[in-house]
N, C-alpha and C positions, 0 to 999 in steps of 0.2 A: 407171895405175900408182900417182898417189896415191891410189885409191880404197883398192888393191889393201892398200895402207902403212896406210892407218887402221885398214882391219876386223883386219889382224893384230894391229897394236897393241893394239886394243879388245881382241882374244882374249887375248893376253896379261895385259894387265892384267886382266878377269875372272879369269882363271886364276890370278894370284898373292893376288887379292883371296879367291876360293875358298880354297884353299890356307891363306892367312893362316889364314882363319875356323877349317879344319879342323884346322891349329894350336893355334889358341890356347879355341877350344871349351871351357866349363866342364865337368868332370868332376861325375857326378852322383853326390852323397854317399852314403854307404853307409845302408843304413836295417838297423835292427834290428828285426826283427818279435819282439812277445813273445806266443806263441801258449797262451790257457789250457789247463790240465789240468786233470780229475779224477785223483785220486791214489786209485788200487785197492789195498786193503790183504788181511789175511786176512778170513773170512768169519765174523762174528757169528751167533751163533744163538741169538733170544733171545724170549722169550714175556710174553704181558700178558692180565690177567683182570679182568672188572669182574663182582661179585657181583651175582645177579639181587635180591637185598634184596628192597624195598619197591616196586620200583618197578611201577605198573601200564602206562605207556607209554612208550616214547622214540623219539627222533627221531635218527637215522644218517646221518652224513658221511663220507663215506672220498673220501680226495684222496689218489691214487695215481701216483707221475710215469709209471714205465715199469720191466717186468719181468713177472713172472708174478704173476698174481691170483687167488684162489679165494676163493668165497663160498657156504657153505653152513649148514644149521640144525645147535644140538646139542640132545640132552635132557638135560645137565645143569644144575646150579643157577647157572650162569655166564647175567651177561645176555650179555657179551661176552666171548671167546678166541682170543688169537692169535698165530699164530707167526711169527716174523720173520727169514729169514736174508738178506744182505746184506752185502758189502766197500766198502762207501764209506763212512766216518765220517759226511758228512754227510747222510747216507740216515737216520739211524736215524728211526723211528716214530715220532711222537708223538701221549700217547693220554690222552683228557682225557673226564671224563662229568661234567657242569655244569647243574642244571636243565633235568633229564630230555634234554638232547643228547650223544649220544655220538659222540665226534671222532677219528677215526684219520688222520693225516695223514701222510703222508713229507715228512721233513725236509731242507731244503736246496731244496724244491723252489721255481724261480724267482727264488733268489737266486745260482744262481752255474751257469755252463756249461765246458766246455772239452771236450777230448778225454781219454779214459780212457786212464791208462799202461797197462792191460791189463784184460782179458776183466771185466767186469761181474757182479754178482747182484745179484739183488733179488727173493725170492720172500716173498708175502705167504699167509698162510691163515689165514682168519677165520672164525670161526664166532659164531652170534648164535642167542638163545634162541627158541625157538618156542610158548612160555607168553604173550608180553603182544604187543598190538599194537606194529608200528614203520612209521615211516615215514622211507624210506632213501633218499638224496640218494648216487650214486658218482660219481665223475669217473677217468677214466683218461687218463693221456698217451700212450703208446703199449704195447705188449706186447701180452701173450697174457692172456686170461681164462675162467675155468670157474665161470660166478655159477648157482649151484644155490638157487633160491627155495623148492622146496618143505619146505612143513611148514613156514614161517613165516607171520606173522599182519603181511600189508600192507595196511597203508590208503592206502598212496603208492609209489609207487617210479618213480625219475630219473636215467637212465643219458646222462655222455656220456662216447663213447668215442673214443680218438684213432685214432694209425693200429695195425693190428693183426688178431688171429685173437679172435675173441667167440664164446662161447657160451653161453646164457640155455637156463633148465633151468624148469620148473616141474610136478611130478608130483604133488602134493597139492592137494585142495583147499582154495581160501583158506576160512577160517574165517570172515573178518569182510566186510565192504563192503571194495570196493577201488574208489576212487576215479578216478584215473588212471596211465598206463603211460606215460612219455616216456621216448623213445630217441632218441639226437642220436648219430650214428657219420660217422667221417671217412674215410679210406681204409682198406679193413678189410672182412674176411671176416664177416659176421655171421649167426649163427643164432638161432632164438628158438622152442623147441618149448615146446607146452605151453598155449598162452596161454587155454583155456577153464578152466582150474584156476585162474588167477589171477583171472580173469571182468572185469577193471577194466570202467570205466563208460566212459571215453573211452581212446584209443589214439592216441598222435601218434606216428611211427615217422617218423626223418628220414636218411636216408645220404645220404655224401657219393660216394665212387668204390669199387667192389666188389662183390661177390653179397650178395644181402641173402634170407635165407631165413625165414620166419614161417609159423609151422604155429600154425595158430588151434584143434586140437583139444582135447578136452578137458571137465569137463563145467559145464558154462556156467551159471552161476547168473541172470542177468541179460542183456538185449542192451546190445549196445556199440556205439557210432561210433569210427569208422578211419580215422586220415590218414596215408596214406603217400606220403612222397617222396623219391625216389633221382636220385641224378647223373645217373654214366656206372656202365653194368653190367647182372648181370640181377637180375628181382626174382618170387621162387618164393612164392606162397599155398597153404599144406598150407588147405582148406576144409572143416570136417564134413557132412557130408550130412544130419545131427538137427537141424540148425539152419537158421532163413530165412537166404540168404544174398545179396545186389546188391550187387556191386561196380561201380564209376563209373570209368573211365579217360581221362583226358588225357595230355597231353602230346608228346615228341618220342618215341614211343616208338617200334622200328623195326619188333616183330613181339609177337604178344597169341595166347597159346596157352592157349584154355581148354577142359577136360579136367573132362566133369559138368555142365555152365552150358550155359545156352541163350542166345542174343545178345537184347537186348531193347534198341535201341536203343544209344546211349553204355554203355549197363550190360549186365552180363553176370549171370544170377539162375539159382538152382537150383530144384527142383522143390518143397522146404521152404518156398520163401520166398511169403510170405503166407497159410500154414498154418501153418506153427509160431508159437509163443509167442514164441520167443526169435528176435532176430534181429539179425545181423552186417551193417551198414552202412557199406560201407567204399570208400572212394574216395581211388586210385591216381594221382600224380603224378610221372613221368618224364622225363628228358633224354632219355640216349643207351640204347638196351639194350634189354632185352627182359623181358618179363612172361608168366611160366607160373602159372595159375589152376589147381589140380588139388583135385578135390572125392574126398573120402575118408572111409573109415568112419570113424566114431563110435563 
């Protein structure tokens, strides 16, 4: 019976001690969250020219946050032209040509974030002369792109792309040496036709998550070495048949569909290769995905 008289007591007093507590509990203060904005306005529409003068080379920056891109040749007297529409004040272009660098920049870019009070623009199109050599440096943050190379004079070009739909155009041949071709892409549909017009000397092709498509046709002034390496996704080789072609595969890859090529080994070679003059040496590095090899006319 006294055992019986404690444990209730105990429970009792637990109980009022609970009680108390849930009582008297601090109330947790209000917090004020201040969440940034972009502030969407009307839609500027506004354009910029740099006169092709004197100049015999320059060198090309475009630093693009996110929206729609276009890059293509004109044949007018203009080294650079370009149109700019856009609703965020601090979006606007800026566009600077300084000892032979020409600089197109958007503005605001990485000084300030939030969420947009409403629906976004940002379309860019630029056009650049196909008279003097250039060597072009882009950077994209995310969106959509339509880069139309041909009929310009590369001695360089350096593409990195954020998340987004890409597409890499070259239908002319380069006129001058073209040195190298680096591609650095993050999550994003990428295509890249053309690339024996462009001819570069070396190829460094990097994805991050997506289809990665490169149609190497074209007509090839020089051979080239090829590094490519992709995430997660699949990765499609458009291949000429007029040219030597061994491609080298590693990786995690899950499945290797080649269409024209004969296995030799780690490498995969067409019937060109070590008879032609020219020759494509290219080696394929994979995660997760798959790799289609398809050898095609010339």
């Amino acid at each position: 019976m006294r055992l019986g008289t404690i444990l209730m007591a105990g429970l009792l007093l637990l109980g009022s001690q609970l009680a108390c507590c849930a009582i008297t509990a601090p109330q947790m203060p209000d917090i004020e969250i201040n969440v940034p904005t972009i502030e969407v306005g009307e839609t500027r529409d506004e354009q910029e020219t740099i006169p092709l003068a004197d100049a015999e080379s320059a060198s090309v920056e475009i630093l693009f946050g996110a929206g729609d891109l276009e890059v293509a040749a004109d044949a007018s007297d203009q080294l650079f032209s370009g149109r700019f529409r856009y609703n965020v004040v601090e979006w606007e272009p800026e566009v600077t040509f300084e000892n032979g660098v020409l600089t197109v920049e958007q503005g605001g870019t990485g000084t300030k974030w939030g969420f947009p009070t409403g629906s976004t623009r940002n379309e860019w199109e630029l056009t650049f002369s196909p008279d003097i050599p250039l060597e072009m440096e882009i950077k994209v943050g995310a969106g959509k792109g339509d880069l139309d190379f041909s009929g310009l004079q590369l001695a360089g070009l350096g593409l990195e792309l954020g998340a987004g739909d890409f597409e890499i155009q070259f239908d002319e041949p380069n006129e001058i040496e073209m040195s190298r071709f680096t591609l650095d892409a993050g999550a994003s549909k990428l295509e890249v036709y053309g690339l024996g017009y462009a001819s570069p000397e070396e190829i460094e092709v990097q994805g991050g998550v997506g289809d990665v498509t490169l149609d190497f046709t074209g007509d090839w002034a020089r051979s080239s070495d090829v590094q490519v390496t992709a995430g997660v996704g699949s990765v499609t080789l458009h291949l000429p048949d007029d040219v030597g072609v061994r491609v080298e595969v590693d990786g995690g890859l899950s499945s290797v569909d080649a269409s024209g090529l004969e296995r030799e080994g780690d490498a995969y070679v067409n019937e060109a290769f070590g008879e032609a003059e020219i020759e494509l040496r290219i080696h394929v590095t994979t995660g997760v995905g798959a790799l289609r090899l398809l050898q095609v006319s010339n």
